[in-house]
C-alpha positions in Angstrom: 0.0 0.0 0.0 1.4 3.5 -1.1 1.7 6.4 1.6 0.0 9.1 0.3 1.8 11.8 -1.1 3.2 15.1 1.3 1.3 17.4 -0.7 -2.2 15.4 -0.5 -1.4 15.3 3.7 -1.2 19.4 3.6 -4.3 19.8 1.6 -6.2 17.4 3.6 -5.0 19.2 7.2 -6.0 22.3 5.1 -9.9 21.8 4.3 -10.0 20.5 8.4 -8.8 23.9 9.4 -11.3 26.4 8.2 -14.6 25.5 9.0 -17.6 25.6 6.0 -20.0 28.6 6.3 -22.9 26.6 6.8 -24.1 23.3 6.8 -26.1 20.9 4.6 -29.3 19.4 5.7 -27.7 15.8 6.1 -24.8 17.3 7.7 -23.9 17.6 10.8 -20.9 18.2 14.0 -20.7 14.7 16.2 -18.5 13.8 19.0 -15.6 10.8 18.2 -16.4 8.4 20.6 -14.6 5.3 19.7 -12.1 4.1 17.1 -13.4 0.8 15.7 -10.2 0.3 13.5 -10.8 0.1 9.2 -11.7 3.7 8.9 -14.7 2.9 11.3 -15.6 5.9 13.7 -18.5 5.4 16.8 -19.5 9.2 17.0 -22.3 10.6 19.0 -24.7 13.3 17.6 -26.3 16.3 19.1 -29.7 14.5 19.7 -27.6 11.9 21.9 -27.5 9.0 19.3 -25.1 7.0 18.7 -23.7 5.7 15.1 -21.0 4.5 13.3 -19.3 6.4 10.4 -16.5 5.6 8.0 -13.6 8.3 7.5 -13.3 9.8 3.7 -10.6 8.2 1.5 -8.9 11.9 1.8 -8.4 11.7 5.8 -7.3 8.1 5.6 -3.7 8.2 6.5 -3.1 12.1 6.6 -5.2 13.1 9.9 -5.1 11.8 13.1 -8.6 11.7 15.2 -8.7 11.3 18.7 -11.4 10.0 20.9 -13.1 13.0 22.5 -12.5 15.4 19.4 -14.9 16.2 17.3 -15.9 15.8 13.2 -18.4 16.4 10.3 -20.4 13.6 9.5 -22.7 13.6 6.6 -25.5 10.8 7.2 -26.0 8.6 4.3 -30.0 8.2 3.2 -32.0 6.0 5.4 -32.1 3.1 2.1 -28.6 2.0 2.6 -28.6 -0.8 4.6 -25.4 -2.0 7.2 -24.2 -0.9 9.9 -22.1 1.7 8.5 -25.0 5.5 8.3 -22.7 7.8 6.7 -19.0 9.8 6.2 -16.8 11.6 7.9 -16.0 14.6 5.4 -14.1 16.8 8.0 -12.0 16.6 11.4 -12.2 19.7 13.4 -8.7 20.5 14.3 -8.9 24.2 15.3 -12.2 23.7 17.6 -11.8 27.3 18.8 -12.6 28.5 15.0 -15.4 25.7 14.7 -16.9 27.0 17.5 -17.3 30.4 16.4 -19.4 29.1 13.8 -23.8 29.6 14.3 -24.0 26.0 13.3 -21.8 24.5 16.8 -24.5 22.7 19.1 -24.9 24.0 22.5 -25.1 19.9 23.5 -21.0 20.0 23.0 -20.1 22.9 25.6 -16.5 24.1 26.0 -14.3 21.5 28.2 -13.9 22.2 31.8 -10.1 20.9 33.0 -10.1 22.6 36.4 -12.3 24.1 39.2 -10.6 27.8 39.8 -12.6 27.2 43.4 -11.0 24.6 44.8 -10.0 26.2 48.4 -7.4 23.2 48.6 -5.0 25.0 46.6 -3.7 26.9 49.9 -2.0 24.5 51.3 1.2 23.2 50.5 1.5 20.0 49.0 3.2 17.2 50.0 4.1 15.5 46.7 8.1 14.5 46.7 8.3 15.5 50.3 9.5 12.7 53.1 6.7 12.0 55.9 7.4 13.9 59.1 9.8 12.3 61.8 8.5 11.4 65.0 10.9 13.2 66.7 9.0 15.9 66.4 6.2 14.8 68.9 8.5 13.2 71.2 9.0 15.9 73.7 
């Protein structure tokens, strides 16, 4: 099997970078749940359900998708049969642009990877320190 070609890789991290204007009717933004392996993507949707997608020929090889990231999908017609309900035709790389967009569901809010709150910060932490001697309360 050939490796695709440098200049194929840069065009295909290009379209992922700029997101489209608006979307079709059987598009729309899901949520990469799980990597199936073959190209096969479990992705949940804005209305919560869950289905699997195949990654476009153009991605294969040249983008890397992580579970938790998000992608276009673009649902095949409700005649095909299999398992398989539609495409991934875009990864989003730069969410913070994506999310500008009118078309980003409020059902995939920002991510959340600390509480400013917590009141524990104030003390000192004990990581890499050794545990107090008893010497200390021997007096």
């Amino acid at each position: 099997m050939a490796r695709p070609r440098r200049r194929d890789m840069r065009a295909a991290a290009e379209t992922s970078i700029t997101p489209p204007d608006k979307l079709t009717q059987t598009q729309s933004l899901a949520r990469v749940i799980k990597a199936e392996g073959n190209n096969l993507y479990t992705c949940l949707l804005p209305d919560q359900r869950t289905l699997l997608f195949e990654l476009d020929a153009r991605f294969r090889n040249a983008v890397w998708i992580k579970r938790g990231g998000y992608v276009l999908v673009e649902l095949a017609p409700q005649e095909q049969k299999g398992k398989v309900r539609g495409e991934i035709v875009n990864v989003v790389v730069e969410e913070k642009e994506w999310r500008k967009q009118s078309y980003w569901p409020k059902e995939f809010p920002r991510p959340i990877y600390g509480d400013e709150d917590d009141e524990d910060d104030d003390e000192e932490s004990t990581v890499g320190k050794m545990p107090p001697s008893g010497s200390e309360d021997e007096e």
